[in-house]
Structures are given as structure tokens and as C-alpha cells.
The first five atom37 places (N, CA, C, CB, O) and aatype in JSON, in Angstrom:
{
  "aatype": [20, 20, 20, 20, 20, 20, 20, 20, 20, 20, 20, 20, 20, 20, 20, 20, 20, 20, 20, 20, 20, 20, 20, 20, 20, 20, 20, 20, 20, 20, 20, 20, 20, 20, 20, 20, 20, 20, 20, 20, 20, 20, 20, 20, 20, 20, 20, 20, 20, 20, 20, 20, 20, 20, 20, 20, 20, 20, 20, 20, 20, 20, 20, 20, 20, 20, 20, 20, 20, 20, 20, 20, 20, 20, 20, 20, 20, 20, 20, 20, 20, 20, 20, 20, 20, 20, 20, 20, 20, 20, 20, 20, 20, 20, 20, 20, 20, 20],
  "atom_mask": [
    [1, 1, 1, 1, 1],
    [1, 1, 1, 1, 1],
    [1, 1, 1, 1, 1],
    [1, 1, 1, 1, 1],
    [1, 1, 1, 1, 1],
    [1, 1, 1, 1, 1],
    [1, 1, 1, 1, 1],
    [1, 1, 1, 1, 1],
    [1, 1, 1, 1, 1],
    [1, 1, 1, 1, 1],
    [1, 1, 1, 1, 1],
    [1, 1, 1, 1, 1],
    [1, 1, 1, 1, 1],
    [1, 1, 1, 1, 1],
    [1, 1, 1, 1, 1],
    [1, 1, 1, 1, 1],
    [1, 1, 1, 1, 1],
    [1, 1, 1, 1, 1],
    [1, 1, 1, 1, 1],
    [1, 1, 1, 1, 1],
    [1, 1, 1, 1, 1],
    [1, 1, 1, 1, 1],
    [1, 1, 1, 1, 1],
    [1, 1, 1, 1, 1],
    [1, 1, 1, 1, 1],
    [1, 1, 1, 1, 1],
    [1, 1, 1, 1, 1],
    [1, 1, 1, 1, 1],
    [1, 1, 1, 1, 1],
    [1, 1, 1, 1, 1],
    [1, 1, 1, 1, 1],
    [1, 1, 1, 1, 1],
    [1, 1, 1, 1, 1],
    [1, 1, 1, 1, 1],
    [1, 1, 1, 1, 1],
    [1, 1, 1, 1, 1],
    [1, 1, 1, 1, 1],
    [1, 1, 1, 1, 1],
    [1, 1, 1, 1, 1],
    [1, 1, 1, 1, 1],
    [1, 1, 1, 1, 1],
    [1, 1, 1, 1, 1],
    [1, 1, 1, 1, 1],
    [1, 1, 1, 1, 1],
    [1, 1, 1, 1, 1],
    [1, 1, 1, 1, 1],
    [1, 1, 1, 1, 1],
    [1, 1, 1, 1, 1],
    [1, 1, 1, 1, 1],
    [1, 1, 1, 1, 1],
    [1, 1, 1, 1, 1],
    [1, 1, 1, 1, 1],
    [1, 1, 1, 1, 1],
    [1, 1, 1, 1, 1],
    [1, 1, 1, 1, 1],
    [1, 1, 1, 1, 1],
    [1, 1, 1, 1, 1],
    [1, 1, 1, 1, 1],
    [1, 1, 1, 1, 1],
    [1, 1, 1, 1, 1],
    [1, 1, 1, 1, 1],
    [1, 1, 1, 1, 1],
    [1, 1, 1, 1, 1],
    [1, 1, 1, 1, 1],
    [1, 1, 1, 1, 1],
    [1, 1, 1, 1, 1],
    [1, 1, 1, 1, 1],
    [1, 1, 1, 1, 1],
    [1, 1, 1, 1, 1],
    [1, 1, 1, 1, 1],
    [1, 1, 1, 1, 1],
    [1, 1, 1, 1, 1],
    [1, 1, 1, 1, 1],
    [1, 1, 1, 1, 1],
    [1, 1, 1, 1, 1],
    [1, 1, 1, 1, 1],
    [1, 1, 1, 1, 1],
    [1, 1, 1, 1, 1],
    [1, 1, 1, 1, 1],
    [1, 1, 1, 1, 1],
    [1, 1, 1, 1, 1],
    [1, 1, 1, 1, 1],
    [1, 1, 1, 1, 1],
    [1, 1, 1, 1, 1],
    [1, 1, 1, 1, 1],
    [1, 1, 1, 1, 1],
    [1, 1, 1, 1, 1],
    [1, 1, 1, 1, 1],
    [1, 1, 1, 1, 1],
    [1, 1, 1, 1, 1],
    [1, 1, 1, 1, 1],
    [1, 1, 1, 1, 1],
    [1, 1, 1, 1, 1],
    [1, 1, 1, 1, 1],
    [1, 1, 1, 1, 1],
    [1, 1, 1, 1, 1],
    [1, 1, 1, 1, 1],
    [1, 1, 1, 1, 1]
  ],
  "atom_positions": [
    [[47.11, -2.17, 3.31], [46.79, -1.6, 2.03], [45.39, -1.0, 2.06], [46.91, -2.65, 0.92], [44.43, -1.77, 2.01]],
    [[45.13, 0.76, 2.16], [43.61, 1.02, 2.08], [43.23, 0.61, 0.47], [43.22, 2.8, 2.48], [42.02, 0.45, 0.31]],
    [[44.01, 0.43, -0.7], [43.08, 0.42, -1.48], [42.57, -1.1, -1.42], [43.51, 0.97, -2.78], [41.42, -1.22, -1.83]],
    [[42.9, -1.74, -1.19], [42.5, -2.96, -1.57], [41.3, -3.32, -0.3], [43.9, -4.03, -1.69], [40.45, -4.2, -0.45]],
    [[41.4, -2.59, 0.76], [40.59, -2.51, 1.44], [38.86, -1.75, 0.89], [41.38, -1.93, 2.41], [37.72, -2.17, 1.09]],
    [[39.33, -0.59, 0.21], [38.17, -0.04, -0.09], [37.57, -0.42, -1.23], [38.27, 1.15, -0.09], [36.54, 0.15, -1.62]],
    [[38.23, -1.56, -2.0], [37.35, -2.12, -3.16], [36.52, -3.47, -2.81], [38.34, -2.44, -4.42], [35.5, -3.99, -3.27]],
    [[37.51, -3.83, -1.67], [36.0, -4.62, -0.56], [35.06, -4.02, 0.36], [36.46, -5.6, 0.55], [34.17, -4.58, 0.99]],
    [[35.28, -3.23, 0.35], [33.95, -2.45, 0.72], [33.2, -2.4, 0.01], [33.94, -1.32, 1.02], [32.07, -2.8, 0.27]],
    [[33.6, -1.76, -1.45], [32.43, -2.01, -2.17], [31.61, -2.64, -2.77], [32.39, -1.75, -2.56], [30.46, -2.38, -3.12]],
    [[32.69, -4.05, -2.93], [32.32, -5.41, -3.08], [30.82, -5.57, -1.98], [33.8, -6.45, -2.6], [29.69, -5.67, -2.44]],
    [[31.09, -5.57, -0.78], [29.73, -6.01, 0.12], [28.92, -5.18, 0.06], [29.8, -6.24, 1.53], [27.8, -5.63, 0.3]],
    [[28.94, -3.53, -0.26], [28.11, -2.41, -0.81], [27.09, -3.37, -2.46], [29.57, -0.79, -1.35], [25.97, -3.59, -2.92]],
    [[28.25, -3.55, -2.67], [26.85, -4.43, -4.28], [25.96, -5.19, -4.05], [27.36, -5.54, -5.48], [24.8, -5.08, -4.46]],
    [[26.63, -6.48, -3.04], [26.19, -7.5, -2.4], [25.09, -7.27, -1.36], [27.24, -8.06, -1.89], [24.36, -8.21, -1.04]],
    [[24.99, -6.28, -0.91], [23.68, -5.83, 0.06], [22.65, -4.52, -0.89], [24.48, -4.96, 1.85], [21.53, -4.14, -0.56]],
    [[23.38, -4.08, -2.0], [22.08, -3.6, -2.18], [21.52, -4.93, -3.13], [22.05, -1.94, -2.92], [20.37, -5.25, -2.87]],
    [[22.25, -5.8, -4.3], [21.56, -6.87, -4.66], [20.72, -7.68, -3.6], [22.46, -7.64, -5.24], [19.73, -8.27, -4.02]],
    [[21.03, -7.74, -2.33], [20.42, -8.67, -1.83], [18.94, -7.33, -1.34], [21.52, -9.68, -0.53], [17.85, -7.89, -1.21]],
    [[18.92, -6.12, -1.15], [18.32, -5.21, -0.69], [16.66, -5.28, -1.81], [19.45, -3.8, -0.72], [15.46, -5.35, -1.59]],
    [[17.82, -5.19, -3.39], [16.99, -5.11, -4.37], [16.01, -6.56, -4.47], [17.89, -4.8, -5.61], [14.81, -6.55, -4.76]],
    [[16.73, -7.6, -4.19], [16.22, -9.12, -4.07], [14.64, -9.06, -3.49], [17.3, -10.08, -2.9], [13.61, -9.02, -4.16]],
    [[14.81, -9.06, -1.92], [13.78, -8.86, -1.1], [12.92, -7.62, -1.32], [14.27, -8.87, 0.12], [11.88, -7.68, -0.67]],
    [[13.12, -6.02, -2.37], [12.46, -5.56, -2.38], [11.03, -5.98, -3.69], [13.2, -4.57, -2.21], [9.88, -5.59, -3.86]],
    [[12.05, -7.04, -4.45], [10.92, -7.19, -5.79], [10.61, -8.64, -4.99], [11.64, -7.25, -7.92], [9.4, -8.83, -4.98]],
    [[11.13, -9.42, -4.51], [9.77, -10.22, -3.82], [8.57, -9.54, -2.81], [10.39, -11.35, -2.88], [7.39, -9.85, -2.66]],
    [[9.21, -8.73, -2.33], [7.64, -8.42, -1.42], [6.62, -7.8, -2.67], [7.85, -6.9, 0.16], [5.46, -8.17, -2.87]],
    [[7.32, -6.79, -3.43], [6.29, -6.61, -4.3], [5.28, -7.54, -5.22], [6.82, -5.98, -4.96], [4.1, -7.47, -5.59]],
    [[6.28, -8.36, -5.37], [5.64, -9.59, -6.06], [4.38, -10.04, -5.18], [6.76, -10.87, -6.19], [3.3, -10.34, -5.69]],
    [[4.6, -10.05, -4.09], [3.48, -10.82, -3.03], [2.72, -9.74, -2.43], [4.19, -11.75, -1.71], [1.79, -9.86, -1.64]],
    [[3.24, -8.6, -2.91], [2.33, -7.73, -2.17], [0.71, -8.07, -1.97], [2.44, -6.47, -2.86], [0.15, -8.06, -0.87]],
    [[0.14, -8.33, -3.08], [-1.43, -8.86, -3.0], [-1.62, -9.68, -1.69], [-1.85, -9.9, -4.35], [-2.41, -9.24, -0.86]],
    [[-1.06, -10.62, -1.5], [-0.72, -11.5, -0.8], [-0.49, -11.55, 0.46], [-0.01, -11.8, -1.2], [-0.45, -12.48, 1.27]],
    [[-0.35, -10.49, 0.54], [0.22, -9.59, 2.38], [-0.68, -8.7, 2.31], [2.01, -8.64, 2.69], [-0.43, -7.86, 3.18]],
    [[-1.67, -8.41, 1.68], [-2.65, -7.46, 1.66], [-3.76, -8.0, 2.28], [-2.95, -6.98, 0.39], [-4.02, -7.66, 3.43]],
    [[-4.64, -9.04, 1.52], [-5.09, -9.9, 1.7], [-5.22, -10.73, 3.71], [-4.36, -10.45, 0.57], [-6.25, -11.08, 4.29]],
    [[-3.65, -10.78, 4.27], [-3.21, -11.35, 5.09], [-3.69, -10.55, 6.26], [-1.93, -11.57, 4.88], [-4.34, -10.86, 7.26]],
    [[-3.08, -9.24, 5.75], [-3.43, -8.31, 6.83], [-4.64, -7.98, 7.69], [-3.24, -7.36, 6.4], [-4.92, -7.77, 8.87]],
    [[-5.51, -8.07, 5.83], [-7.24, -7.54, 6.19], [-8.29, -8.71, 6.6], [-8.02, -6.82, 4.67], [-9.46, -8.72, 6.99]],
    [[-7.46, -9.51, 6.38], [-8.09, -11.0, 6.63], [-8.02, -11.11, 8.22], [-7.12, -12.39, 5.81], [-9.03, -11.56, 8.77]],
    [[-7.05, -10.8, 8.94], [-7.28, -10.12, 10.73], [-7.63, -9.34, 11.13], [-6.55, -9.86, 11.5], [-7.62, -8.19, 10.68]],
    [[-8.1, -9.79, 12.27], [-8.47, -8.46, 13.43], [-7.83, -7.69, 13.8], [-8.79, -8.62, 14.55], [-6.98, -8.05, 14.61]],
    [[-7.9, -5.98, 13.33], [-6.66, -5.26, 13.83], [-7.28, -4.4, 15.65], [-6.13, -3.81, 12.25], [-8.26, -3.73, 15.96]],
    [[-6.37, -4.78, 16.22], [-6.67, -4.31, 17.91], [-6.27, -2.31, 17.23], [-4.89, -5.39, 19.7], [-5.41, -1.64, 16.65]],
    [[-7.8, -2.23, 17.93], [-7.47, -0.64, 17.71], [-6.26, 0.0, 18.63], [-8.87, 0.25, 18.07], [-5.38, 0.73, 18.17]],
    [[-6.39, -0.49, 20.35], [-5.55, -0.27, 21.26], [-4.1, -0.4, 21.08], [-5.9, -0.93, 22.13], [-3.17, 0.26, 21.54]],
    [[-4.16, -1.41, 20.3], [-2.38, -1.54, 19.97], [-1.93, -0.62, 18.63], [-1.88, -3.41, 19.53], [-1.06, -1.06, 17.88]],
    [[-2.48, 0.47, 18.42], [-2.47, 1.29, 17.33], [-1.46, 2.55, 17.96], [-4.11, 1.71, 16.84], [-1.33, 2.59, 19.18]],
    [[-0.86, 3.43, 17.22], [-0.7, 4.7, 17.22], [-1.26, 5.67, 17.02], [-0.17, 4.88, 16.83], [-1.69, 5.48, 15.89]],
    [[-1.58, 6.62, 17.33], [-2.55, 7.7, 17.05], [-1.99, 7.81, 15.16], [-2.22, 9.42, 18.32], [-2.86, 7.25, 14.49]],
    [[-1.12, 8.23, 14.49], [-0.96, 7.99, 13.18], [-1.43, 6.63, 12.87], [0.39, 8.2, 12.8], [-2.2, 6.54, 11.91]],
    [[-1.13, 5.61, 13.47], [-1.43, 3.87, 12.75], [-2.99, 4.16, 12.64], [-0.98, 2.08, 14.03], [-3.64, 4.02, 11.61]],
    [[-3.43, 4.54, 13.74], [-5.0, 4.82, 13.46], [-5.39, 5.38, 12.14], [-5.56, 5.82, 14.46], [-5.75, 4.65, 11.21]],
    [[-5.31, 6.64, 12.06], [-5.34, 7.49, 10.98], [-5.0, 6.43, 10.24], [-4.51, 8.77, 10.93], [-5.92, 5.61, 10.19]],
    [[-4.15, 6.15, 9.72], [-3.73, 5.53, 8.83], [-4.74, 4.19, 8.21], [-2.47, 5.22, 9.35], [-5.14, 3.79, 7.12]],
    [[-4.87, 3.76, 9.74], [-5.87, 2.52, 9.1], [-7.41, 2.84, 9.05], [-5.77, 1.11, 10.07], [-8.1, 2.36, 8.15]],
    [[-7.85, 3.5, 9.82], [-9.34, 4.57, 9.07], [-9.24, 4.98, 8.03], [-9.78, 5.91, 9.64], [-10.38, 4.99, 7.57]],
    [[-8.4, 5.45, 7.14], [-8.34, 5.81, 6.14], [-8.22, 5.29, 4.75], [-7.79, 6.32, 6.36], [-8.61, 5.77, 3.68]],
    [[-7.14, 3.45, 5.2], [-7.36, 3.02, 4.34], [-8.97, 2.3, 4.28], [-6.27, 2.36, 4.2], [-9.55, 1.96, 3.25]],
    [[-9.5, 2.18, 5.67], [-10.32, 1.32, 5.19], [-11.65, 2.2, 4.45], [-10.67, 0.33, 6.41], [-12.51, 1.63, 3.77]],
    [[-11.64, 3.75, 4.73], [-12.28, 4.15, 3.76], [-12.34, 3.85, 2.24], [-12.1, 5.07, 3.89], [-13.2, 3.52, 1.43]],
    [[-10.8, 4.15, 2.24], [-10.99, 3.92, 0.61], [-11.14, 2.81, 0.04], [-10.03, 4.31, -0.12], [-11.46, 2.66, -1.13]],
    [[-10.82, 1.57, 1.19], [-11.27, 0.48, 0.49], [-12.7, 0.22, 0.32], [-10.75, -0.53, 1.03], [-13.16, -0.66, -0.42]],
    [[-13.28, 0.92, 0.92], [-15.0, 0.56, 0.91], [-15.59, 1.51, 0.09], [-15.83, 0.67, 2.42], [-16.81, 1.6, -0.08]],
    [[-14.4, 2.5, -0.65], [-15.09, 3.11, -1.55], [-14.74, 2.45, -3.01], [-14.82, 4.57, -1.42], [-15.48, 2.43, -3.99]],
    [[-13.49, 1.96, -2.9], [-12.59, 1.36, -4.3], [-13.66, -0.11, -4.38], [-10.32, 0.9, -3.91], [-13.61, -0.66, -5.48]],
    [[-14.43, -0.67, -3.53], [-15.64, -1.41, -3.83], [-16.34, -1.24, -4.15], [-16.13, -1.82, -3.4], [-16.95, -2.07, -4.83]],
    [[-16.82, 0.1, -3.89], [-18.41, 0.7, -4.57], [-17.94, 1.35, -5.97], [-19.34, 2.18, -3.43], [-18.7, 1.22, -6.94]],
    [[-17.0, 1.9, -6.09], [-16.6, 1.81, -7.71], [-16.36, 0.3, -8.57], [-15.13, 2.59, -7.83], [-16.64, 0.19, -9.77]],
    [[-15.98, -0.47, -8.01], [-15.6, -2.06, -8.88], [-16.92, -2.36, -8.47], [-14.12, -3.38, -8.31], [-17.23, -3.28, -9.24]],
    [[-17.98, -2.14, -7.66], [-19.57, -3.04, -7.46], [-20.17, -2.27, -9.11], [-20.92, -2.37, -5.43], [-20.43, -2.91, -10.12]],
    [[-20.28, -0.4, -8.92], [-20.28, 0.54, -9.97], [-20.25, -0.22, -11.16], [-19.18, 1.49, -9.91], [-21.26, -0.85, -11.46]],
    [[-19.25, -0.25, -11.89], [-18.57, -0.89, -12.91], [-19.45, -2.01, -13.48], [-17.26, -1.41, -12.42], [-20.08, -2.09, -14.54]],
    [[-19.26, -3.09, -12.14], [-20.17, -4.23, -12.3], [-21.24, -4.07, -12.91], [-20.53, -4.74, -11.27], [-21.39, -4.94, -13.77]],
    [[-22.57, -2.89, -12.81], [-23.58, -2.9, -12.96], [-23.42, -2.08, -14.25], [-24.31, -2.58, -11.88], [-24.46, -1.81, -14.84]],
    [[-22.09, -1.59, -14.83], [-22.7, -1.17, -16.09], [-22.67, 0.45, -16.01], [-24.28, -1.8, -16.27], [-22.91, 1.08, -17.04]],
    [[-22.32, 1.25, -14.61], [-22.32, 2.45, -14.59], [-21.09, 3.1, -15.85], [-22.09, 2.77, -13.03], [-20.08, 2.54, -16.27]],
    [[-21.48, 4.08, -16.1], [-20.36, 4.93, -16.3], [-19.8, 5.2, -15.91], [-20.26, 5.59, -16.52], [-19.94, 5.34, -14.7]],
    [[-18.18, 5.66, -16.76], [-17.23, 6.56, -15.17], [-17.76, 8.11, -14.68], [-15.22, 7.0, -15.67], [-17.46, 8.88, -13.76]],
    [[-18.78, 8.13, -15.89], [-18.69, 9.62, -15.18], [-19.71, 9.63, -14.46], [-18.72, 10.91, -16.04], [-19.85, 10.66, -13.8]],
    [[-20.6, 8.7, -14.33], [-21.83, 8.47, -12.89], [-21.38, 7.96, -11.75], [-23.05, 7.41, -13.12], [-21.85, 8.27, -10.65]],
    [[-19.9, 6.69, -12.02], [-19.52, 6.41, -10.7], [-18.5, 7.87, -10.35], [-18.68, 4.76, -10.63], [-18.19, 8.13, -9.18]],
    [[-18.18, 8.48, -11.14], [-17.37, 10.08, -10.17], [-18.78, 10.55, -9.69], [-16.33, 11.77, -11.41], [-19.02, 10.48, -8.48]],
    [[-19.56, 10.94, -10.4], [-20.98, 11.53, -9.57], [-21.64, 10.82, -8.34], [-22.2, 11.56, -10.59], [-22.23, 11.47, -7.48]],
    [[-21.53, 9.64, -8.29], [-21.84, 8.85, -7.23], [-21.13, 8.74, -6.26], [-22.02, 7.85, -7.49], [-21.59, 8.91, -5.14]],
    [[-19.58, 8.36, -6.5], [-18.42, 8.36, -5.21], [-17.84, 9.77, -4.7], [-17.01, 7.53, -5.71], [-16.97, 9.84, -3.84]],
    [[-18.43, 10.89, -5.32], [-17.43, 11.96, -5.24], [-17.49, 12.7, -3.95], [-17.61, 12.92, -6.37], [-16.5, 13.31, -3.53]],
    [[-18.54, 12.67, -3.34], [-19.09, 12.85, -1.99], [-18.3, 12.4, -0.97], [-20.28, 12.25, -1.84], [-17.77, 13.08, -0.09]],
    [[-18.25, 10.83, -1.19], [-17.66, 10.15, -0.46], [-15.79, 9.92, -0.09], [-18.28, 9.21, -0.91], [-15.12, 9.46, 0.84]],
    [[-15.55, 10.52, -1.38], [-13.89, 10.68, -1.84], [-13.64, 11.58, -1.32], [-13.37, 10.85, -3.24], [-12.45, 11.79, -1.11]],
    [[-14.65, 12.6, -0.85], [-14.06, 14.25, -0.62], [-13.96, 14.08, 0.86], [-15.23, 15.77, -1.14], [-13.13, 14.74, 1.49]],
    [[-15.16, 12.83, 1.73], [-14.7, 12.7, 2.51], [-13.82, 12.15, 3.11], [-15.13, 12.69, 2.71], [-13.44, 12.48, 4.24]],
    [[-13.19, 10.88, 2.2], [-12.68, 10.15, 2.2], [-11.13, 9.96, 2.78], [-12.98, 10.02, 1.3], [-10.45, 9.22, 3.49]],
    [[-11.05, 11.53, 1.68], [-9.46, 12.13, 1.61], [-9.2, 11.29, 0.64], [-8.31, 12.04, 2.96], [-8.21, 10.63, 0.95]],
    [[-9.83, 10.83, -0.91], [-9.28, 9.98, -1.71], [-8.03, 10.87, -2.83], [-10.61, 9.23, -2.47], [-7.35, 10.26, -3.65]],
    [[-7.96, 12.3, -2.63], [-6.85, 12.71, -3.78], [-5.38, 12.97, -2.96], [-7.38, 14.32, -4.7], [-4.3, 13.28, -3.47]],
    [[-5.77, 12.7, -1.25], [-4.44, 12.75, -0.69], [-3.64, 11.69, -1.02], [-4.46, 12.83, 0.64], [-2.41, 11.81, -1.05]],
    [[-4.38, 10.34, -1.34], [-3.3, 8.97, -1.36], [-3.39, 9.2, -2.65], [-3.66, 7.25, -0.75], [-2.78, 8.5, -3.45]]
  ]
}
């Protein structure tokens, strides 16, 4: 019988994207958490990809700039002195590509 065949198919089609959807809102949930994990190690530049590189130079720009805006803040700046202050650094940053 194909039909009865193809309504179990779709039966395990529900069942894997529920389980798909499952694991995608826990990682989000923990995302902080795996963030944290990551930067908290030593990343071997050598075991990189020429993109993984890029990739991780770049975030760690912006993370050392997304600090000097939340340090900013801290002290009471304005937003429109911390754009005058970081904007230099964003342009080098590549902060409107991400």
C-alpha cells in the first residue's frame, strides 16, 4: 500500500523536524553559555581555516569594541559621543557588515 506508506513518512518528517526544532531552541537558550565556553579557551590559530581566521579576527574585533561601548555607557557617555568615539574603530572593524 503506497498510501499508507507515505503518511509514515510524514509521520517521521514531523518527528525530526520537532526533534530539529527541540535542539534548535535549546542551543539558543544556552547560547550565552557556549559563548562564554568558547572565549574562555585558547583558540590554536594553526588549526584555523583561512575563513575560520577571518572569522575569528573579526569577531574578536568587535568584541573589543562592543566593550568599549558597554565601558562608554558605564561612564555616562552619550550615544552620540560613544558613535564619535567608536566610529573609527567600527569602520575598521567591519562593524556594519555583521
Amino acid at each position: 500500500m503506497a498510501g499508507s506508506r507515505d503518511i509514515a513518512d510524514f509521520g517521521s518528517l514531523d518527528l525530526l523536524e520537532n526533534a530539529s526544532a527541540a535542539f534548535l531552541e535549546g542551543v539558543k537558550r544556552r547560547m550565552g553559555h557556549l559563548r562564554r565556553a568558547v572565549t574562555n579557551g585558547d583558540i590554536d590559530s594553526d588549526a584555523l581555516s583561512a575563513a575560520e581566521k577571518l572569522q575569528w579576527t573579526g569577531w574578536q574585533r568587535r568584541d573589543e569594541i562592543n566593550g568599549m561601548v558597554r565601558n562608554l555607557h558605564g561612564l555616562g557617555h552619550s550615544i552620540k559621543g560613544i558613535v564619535r568615539t567608536t566610529q573609527g574603530d567600527c569602520i575598521s572593524a567591519g562593524c556594519d557588515e555583521a
